[in-house]
C-alpha positions in Angstrom: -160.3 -9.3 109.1 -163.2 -7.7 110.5 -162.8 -4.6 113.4 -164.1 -7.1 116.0 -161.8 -9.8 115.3 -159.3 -7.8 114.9 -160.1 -6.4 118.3 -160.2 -10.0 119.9 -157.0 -11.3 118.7 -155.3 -8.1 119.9 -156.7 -8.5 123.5 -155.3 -12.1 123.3 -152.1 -11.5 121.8 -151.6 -8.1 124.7 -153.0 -11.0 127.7 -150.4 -13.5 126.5 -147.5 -11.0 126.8 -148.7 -9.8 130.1 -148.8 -13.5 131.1 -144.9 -14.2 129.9 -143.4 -11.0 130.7 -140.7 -11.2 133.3 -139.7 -9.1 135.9 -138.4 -5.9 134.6 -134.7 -4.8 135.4 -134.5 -2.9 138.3 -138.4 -3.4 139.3 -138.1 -4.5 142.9 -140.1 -7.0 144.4 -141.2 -6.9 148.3 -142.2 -9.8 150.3 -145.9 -9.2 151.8 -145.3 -13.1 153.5 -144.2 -16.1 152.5 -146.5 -16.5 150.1 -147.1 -13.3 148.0 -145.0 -10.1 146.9 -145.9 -7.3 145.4 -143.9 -5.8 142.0 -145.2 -2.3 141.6 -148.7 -1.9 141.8 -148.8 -6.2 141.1 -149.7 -8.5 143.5 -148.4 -12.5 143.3 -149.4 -15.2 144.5 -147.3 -17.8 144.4 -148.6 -21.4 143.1 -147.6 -24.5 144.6 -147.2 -23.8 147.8 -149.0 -22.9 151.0 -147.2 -20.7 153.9 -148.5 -19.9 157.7 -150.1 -16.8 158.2 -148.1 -14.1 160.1 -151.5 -13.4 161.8 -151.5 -17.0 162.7 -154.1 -18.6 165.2 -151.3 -19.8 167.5 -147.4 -18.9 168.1 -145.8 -21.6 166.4 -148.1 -20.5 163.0 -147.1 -17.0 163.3 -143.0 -18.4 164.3 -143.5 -20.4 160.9 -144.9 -17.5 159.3 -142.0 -15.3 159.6 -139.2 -17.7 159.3 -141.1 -18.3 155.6 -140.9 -14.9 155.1 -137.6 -14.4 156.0 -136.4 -17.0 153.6 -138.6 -15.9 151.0 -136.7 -12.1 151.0 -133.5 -14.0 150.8 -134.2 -15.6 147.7 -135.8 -12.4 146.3 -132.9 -10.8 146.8 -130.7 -12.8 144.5 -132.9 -12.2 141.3 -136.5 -14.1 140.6 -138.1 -14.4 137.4 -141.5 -15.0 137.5 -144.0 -17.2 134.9 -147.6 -15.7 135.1 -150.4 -18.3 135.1 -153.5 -15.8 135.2 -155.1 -14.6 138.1 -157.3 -15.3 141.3 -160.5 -14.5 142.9 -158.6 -11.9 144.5 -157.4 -10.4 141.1 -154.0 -11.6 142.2 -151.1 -12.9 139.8 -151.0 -16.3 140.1 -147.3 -17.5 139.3 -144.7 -19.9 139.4 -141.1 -18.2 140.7 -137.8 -19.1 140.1 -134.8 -17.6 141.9 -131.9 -17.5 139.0 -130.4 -20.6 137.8 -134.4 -21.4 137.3 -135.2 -23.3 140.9 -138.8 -23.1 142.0 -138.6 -21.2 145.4 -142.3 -23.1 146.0 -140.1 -26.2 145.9 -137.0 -24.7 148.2 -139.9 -23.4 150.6 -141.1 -27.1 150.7 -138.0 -28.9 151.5 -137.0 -27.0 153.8 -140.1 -27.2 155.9 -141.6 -23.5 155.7 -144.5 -24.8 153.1 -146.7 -27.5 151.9 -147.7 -28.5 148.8 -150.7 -26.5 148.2 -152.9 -26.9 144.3 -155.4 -24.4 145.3 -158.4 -27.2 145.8 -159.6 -28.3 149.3 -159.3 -26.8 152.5 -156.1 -25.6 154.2 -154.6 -27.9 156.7 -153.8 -25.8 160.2 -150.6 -24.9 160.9 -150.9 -25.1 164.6 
């Protein structure tokens, strides 16, 4: 195998373990909204879901905002695991989280009326 080949498939074998790895033990994860957290120095984005922004254009988007944030730290709190799915413009994690027992907190958000069903094309619909 040839030093440049060898090179590629080692850059693509290192991205796919980034992409899998899970949460380390005892690597705490803080809410920034309900939305995105931040592990370390790692930024996630959540996929699947849309949340109000706490700097919301009226009161009931920035009321929304904060009750999704809210709900979000509780289910952090209980364990997550996260599924990396590559990255954003932003250079954000992109990621599908699951609280333990392996339930999509996207899809908890969503029932419980703190989300929408967001896929990342289109334009956000107002929350207010």
């Amino acid at each position: 195998m040839s030093k440049r080949m060898y090179v590629f498939v080692s850059a693509v074998f290192v991205s796919l373990l980034l992409l899998t790895a899970p949460v380390r033990a005892g690597q705490a994860c803080r809410v920034i909204d309900g939305d995105s957290l931040a592990c370390g120095s790692e930024r996630i984005r959540i996929v699947g879901l849309d949340t109000a922004e706490l700097r919301g254009r009226c009161h009931a988007e920035v009321r929304l905002a904060r009750a999704a944030r809210a709900r979000m730290q509780q289910l952090v709190a209980r364990g997550i695991v996260i599924e990396r799915r590559g990255r954003d413009r932003y250079r954000r994690t992109l990621a599908v989280v699951r609280v333990r027992g392996g339930q999509d907190v996207a899809d908890i958000l969503i029932r419980q009326r703190l989300a929408r069903a967001y896929d990342a094309r289109g334009r956000r619909r107002s929350w207010c």
